[in-house]
N, C-alpha and C positions, 0 to 999 in steps of 0.2 A: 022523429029522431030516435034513435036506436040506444039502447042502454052500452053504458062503457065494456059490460062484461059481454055481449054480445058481438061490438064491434071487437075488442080483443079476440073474443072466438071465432069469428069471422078472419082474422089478419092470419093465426094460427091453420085454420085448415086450408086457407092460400098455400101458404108455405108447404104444407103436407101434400099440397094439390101437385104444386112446383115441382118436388122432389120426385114424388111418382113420377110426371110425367116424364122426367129423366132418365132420370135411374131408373126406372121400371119401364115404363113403357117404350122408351128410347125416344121419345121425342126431341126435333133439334130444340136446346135452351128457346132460340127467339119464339119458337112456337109457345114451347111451355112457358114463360116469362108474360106472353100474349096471352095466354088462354086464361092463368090465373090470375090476372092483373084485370079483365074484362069480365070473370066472370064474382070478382071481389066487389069492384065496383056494381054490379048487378045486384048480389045479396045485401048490400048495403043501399038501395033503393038510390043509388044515382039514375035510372033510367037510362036504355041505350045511346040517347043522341049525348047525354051528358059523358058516359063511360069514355064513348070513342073519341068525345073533346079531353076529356084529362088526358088518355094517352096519348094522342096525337101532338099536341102539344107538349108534354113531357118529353115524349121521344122527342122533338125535336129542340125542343132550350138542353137536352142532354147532350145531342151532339152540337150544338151550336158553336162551341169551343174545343171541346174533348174532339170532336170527329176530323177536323182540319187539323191539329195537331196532332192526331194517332197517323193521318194519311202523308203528313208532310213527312212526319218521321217516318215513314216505308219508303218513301220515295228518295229522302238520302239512305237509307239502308238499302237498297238495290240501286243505287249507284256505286255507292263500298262496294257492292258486292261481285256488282259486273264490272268496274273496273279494273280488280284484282287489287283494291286498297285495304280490303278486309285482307288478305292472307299475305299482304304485306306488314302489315300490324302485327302480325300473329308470326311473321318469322321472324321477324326485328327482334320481338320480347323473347318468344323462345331460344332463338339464336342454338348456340351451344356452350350455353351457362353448365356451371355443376351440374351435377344431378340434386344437389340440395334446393338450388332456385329453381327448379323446376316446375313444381305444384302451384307457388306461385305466379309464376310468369304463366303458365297458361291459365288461371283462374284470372287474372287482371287481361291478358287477351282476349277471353270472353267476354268479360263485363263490359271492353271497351268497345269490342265489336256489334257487342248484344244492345247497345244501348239505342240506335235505331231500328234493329231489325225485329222482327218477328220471331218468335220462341224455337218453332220447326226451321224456320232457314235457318238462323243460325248453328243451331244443331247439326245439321246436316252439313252445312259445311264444315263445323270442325271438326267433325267425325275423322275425316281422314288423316287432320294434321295429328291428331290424336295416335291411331296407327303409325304414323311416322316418326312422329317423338318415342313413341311407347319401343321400337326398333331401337334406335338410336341411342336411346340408355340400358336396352335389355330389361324392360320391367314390366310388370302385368300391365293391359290394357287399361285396368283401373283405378293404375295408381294413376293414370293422366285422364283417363273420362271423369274420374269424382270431382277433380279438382275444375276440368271444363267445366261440369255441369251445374258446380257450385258458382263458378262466374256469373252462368248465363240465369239463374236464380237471382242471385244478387242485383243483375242489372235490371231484370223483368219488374221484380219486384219492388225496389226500393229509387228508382233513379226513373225521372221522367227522359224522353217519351214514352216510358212504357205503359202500355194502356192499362195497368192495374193502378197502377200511379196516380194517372192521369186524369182515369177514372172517378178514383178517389177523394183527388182534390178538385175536382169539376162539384161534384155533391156536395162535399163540405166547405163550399168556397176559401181553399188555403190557396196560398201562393206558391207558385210552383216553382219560384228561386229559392224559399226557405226550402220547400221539400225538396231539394238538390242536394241542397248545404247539408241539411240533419239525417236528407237518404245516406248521405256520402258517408259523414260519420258512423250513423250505423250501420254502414255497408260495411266497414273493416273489420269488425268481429264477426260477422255474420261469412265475407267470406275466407278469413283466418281460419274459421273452426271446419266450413266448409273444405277448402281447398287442402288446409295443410293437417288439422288434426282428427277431423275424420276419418282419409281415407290409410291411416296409419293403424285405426283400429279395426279397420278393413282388409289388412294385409296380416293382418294377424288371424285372421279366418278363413286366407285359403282360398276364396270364392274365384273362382276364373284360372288356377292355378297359382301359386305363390308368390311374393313381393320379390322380384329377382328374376324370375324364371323367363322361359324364352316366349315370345308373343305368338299369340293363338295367331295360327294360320289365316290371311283374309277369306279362305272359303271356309273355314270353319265356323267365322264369325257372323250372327244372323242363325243360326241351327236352332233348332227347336220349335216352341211350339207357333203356329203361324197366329199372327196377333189377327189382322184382319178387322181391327179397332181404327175408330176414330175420334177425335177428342180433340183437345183446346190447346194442345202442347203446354201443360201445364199452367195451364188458367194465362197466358201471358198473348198465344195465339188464335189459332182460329181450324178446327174440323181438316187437317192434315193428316190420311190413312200412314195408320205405322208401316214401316217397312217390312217385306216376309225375305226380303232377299240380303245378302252380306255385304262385306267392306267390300267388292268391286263397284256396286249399285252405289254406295254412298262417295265414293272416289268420282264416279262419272259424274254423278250431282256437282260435287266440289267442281270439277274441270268448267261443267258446262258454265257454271255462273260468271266466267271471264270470260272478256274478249282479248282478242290479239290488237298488242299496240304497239307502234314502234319505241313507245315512251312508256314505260311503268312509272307508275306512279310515286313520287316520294312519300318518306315516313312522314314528312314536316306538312304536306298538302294530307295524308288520310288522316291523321291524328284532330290535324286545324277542322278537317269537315265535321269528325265528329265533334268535335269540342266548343266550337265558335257560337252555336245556340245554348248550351250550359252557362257558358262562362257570360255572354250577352243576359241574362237571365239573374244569373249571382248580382251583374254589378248593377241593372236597374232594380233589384232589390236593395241591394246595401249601400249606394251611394246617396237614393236621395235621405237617408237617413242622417248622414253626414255633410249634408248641404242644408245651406237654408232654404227654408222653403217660398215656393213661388218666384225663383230665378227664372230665367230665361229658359235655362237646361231641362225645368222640371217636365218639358213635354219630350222632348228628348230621351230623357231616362224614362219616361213614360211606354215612349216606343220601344226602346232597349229591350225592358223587362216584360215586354207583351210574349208570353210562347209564340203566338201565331206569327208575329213578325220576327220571333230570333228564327224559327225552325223556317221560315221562308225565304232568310239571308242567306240562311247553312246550306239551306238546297238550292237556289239561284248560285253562290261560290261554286257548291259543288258539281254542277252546270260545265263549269270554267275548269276548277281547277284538276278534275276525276272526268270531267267531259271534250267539254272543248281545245283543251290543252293538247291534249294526249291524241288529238286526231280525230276523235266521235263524230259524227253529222248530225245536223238538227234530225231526221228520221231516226236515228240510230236512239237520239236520248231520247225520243215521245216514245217508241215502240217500247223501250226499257220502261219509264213513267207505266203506261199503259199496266205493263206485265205485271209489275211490284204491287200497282193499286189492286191488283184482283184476288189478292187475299184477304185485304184486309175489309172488303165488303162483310162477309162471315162475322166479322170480329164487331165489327160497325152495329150491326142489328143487332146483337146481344146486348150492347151495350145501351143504345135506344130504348130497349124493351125494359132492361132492366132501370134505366130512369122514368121509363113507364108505369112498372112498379110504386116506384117511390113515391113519385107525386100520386097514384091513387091511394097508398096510406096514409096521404096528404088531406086526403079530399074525403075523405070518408072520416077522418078528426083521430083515427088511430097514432098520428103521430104528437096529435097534443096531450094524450093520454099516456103514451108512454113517457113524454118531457116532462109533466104534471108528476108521475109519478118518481121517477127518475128524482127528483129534488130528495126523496128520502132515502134512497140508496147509498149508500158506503163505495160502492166497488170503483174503483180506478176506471176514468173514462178510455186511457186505455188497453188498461185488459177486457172490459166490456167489450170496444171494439175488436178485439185479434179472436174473444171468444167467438162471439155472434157469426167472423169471416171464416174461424177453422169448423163453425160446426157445420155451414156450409158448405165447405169446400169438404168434408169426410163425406155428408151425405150426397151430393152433388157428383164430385171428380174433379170438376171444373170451376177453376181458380179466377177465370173470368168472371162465371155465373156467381160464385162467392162471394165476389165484390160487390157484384150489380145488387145481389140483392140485402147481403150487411149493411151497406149505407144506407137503404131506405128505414132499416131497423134504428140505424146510431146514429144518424143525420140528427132527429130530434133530441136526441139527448145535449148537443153542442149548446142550443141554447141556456141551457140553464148549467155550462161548467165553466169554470174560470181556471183560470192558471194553466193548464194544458195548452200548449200550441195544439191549434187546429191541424196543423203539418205533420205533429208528433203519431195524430190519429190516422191519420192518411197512412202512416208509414205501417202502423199497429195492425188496421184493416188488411193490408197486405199482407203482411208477415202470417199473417194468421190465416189467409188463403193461402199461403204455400205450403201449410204441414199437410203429412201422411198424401203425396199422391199415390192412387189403387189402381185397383183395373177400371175401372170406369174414366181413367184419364189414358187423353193419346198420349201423352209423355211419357207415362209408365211404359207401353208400349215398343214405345221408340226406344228405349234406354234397356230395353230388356233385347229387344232383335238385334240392334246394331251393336251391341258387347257379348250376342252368344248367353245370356245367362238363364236359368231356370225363374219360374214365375217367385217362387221363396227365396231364391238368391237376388231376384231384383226387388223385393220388398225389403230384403236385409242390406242394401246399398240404396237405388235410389229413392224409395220409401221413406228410408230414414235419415238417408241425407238432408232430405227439406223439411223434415220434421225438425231435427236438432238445430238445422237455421232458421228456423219459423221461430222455434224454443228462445235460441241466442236473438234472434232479433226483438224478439219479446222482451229483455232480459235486459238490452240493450236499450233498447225505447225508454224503459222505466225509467234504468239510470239515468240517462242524458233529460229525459221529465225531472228530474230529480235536482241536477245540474240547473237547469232553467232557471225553474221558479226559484230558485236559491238564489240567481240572479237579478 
């Protein structure tokens, strides 16, 4: 058996191992996740056949739950998507409000769109609506991309299905109707400061031409330096090359993801698909708390608030009512199914690997040593956690990889804290994977080509954009911890 200090220095040049293999050598995550996670347990005398059983087995109790929920949710988010229910959402809200609701309604279009889909699709489709509003009221491209980009952050991050979420409360066993409920809450500050007073400080600096002035031309848009990057679409996705070409390429994108129907889709049928697994979720959460228990209903509510069975209803509905309704053939929705699944394979392995991770700091007693110690610690369990995800996510890029491997750090501290919702942590860990994306993230990327802007002009907008929401969401966490236990 291995002294404490050793195994400590052993978990420590994992982690250093990880980062390199990233960030320096460019290895994809699942590799590098694989390589230190196999070669931790090595130096720690588990012996080969033992290494390959902890991760095997990690990998798979990780996706057990998490990976049937990240995939059901892709699969109603490329039915939104090919139906043309997503950009019917997105013209309802935008509509032709003021220009004062503006910022808003497209930051709440994202969120609502974003919430099954993947970080890069959704991007890419709103890119155009973007361009088209940005027309429409005569104003820089970014006073309407901050405000989208703050949505589709807010939703990634803080609202399940999104797989940092998901992620999150798969390791820390929370329930993932509260993390809706206290995501949702602190999602309002988070995208307030995003959408509407951010990018006010951002029009005061000019970047893309001045707040008012007339919208960069679409072949303008995309100029400069060719990214030729790949990355995570900001920790939420999955290895999507940034785009080198302008707003035509992102317009064809948008077009291609509809089909032609005789019937579009209503606001009342896209809204219920995304919504109908959330709200199934809230209430087998909160009802059986308000019933007595051991009714007849209790297995009932049981079902309700299972993720795997809400996100299964909302995609069999949406089957019908984005599918079959509208004209679609049984071939038509497998071949769609089929297409939506094959990104999130990418996303899938990371996420395995990185509970791979975990359980080998499991298994090697690293994590009762940092619980043990953890009892004399002062620090807030969750700024511990938003720390541990943002130092990740700076060294890293990737907001996915951030997560996967924070939780194997802050997982053991849960046992030995009270009064914090385990939800609260969930939400902390994220928040704190979305600060500072760099170049080492595809998001960066994409948000640098597709608005035309200079690599310093996209660290002075999108950089800091989810920094200062990582910041408020942080900010925001406390309080509402604060609220709680006062409760």
């Amino acid at each position: 058996m291995h002294s404490s200090l050793y195994i400590l220095g052993s978990g420590v040049v994992a982690v250093l191992l990880l980062i390199f293999l990233i960030a320096k050598a460019k290895l994809h995550p699942f590799l590098g996740l694989l390589i230190s996670t196999l070669l931790l347990g090595l130096a720690n005398g588990q012996g080969p056949t033992k290494t390959v059983d902890t991760i095997t087995s990690n990998f798979g109790s990780t996706l057990s739950v998490t990976g049937i929920v990240i995939a059901l949710g892709t699969v109603l988010g490329g039915l939104l998507l090919k139906s043309g229910g997503a950009d019917r959402i997105a013209d309802v809200l935008v509509g032709n409000r003021a220009k004062v609701w503006m910022p808003i309604s497209i930051g709440l279009a994202a969120v609502i769109i974003g919430l099954p889909n993947l970080f890069e699709v959704t991007f890419v489709l709103l890119v155009p609506l973007v361009y088209s509003v940005a027309r429409r009221y005569n104003v820089n491209m970014l006073a309407v991309g901050l405000p989208m980009a703050a949505g589709l952050m807010t939703s990634h991050a803080l609202l399940p299905p999104g797989p940092a979420s998901v992620m999150a409360a798969s390791a820390y066993h929370a329930n993932l109707g509260v993390t809706i409920l206290y995501g949702s809450l602190v999602g309002i500050p988070v995208l307030v400061v995003g959408a509407i007073l951010f990018p006010r400080l951002v029009a005061r600096w000019g970047i893309g031409g001045a707040d008012g002035g007339a919208l960069q031309s679409l072949g303008e848009v995309g100029k400069g330096e060719s990214a030729g990057r790949t990355g995570d679409g900001g920790g939420e996705g999955g290895g999507t090359p940034a785009p080198t070409t302008g707003g035509g390429t992102a317009v064809a994108t948008r077009e291609s993801t509809t089909v032609t129907s005789t019937t579009a889709p209503s606001l009342a049928a896209c809204l219920s698909t995304v919504l109908v697994a959330p709200v199934m979720m809230i209430v087998g959460t909160l009802l059986p708390d308000a019933l007595p228990d051991h009714g007849w209903y209790s297995p009932v509510l049981d079902a309700v608030g299972s993720p795997v069975i809400a996100l299964l209803v909302s995609v069999l509905y949406a089957y019908y009512a984005l599918g079959l309704r509208l004209g679609w053939s049984g071939p038509s929705l497998l071949a769609n199914t089929k297409k939506g699944l094959t990104p999130v394979i990418n996303l899938l392995l990371i996420i395995g690997a990185g509970g791979a991770l975990k359980g080998m700091l499991s298994a090697i007693g690293l994590s009762d040593i940092i619980a043990d110690s953890a009892q004399h610690w002062s620090i807030s369990p969750v700024l511990f956690a938003w720390l541990i995800a943002a130092i990740f996510r700076i060294a890293l890029g990737s907001g996915t990889v951030a997560v996967a491997a924070a939780t194997g750090i802050v997982a053991p501290l849960l046992a030995h804290q009270s009064g914090t919702p385990v939800e609260l942590i969930v939400l902390a860990t994220c928040t704190g994977a979305m600060i500072f994306s760099h170049v080492s993230d595809g998001a960066f990327w994409m948000f640098k080509e597709y608005f035309g802007l200079t690599i310093p002009e996209t660290l002075k907008t999108w950089s800091l954009l989810v920094t200062v929401q990582a910041v408020t969401g942080l900010v925001s966490i406390l309080a509402l911890d604060a609220v709680v236990q006062v409760l």
